[in-house]
Steps between C-alpha positions, in 0.01 A plus 500: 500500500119506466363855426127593666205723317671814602807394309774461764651219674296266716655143505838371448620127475825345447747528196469173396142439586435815261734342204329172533137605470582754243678196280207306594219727365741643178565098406146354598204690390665529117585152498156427630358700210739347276369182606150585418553588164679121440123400582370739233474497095884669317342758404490650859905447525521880418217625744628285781850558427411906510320469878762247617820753355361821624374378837834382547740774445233707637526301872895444447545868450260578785599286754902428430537890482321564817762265654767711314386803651446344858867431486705561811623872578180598281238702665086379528346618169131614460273291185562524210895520499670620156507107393132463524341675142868384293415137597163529394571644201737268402196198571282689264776509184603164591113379525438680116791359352421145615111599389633612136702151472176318633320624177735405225454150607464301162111342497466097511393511120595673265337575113204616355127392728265295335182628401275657803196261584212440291264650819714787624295809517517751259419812300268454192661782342685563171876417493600872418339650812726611756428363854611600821363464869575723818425408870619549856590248753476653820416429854168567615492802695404360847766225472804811447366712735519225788855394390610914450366492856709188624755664392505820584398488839879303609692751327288844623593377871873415455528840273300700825752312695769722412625316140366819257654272246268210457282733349730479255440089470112523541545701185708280299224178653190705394701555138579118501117360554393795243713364251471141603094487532369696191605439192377557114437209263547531158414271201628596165614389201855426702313333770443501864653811741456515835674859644484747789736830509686341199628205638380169287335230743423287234535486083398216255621520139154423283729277339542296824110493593357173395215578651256695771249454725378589823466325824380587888792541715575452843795722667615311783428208401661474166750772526571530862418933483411811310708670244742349245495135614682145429288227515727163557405330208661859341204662342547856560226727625418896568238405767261777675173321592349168502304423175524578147815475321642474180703246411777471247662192370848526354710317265777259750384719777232469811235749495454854549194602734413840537143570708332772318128608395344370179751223494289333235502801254902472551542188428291521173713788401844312586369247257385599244822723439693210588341323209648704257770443538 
């Protein structure tokens, strides 16, 4: 059964023409993903395992309980049936618990760093002051409006097609690129933060820094997108713009990018308190 904009019925195939294609896409697209993070660096293994888990359940529950409740004797349902939001919700516990194992993933090396190098920038301050460095990496304003736009505009004509809930999904999307595209940066005496709404993009003991610097960066090209990004050779980025980033390298690990404003004045900070210790 197919379901149109208005939420009923439209199209119909066979049983077994349904159970294949739904076995098809539940099996395929995570192995496919699965596959792509075999081409990547280990440290994505928890990332990739996270997309490829959710997605997963999230399509078995989907499309194996629509077949449930198409069974015979059971009368055409309107979208969403009851199945829909516990599948989904499922996805999204199984996608955080494969995220949380992702992270605990032990680093290549292990041990104290060296000392940072002889020309990394830094602070020509005493060793008793207390540092610390704020900024925002956000997307420019033109870029999010055009994407709140792109996506808006599909949803506001299936919800005026008679599915009042979807406003209840463009809400929970325009949460989701809030959260995902604007985030603060913090460097501190215990290192780099990257947050939005309390969740933790990205966080780098000062013991683990062996360094920072900055660097231009190019979205698509190095990290396929916008947001928090995995870059095959498994640097890990919080990517708004093109340009400025900083840069920081890690102990066993690849780096952390994060594109923000005054890049060079984080770095510096970063450090400097990283030579301390």
């Amino acid at each position: 059964m197919h379901w149109g904009v208005d939420g009923a019925p439209d199209r119909y195939s066979s049983f077994t023409g349904a159970v294949v294609t739904a076995a098809a896409l539940t099996v395929a697209v995570p192995l496919a993903i699965i596959g792509l993070g075999a081409l990547m660096h280990r440290s994505a293994r928890g990332p990739v395992a996270a997309i490829a888990g959710g997605l997963s359940v999230a399509l078995g529950g989907l499309l194996f309980g629509g077949l449930l409740a198409q069974r015979p004797g059971q009368p055409p349902q309107a979208f969403p049936p009851q199945w829909a939001v516990p599948s989904l919700v499922l996805a999204v516990l199984v996608g955080v618990g494969l995220w949380r194992w992702g992270r605990i993933t032990p680093p290549e090396v292990t041990g104290p760093r060296g000392p940072l190098p002889a020309d990394a920038a830094r602070l020509d301050v005493a060793p008793t002051t207390r540092l610390a460095w704020t900024g925002r990496a956000s997307l420019p304003t033109g870029p999010a409006l055009a994407l709140a736009v792109v996506v808006a505009l599909p949803l506001v004509w299936v919800a005026l097609a008679g599915l009042p809930w979807v406003w209840l999904l463009a809400l929970a999307l325009g949460a989701l690129l809030a959260v995902t595209l604007s985030a603060r940066v913090v460097v501190d005496s215990a290192g780099l933060r990257v947050s939005s709404a309390g969740f933790t993009w990205s966080r780098v003991p000062l013991e683990r820094v062996t360094s920072a610097t900055t660097c231009t960066v190019s979205p698509l090209r190095e990290f396929g997108g916008w947001g928090w990004r995995l870059a095959m050779d498994g640097r890990r980025g919080y990517i708004t713009r093109a340009g400025e980033a900083l840069v920081v390298h890690r102990v066993g690990e690849p780096d952390v990018v994060v594109t923000v404003d005054d890049a060079d004045e984080a770095a510096a900070v970063l450090n400097t308190l990283a030579a301390r210790t």
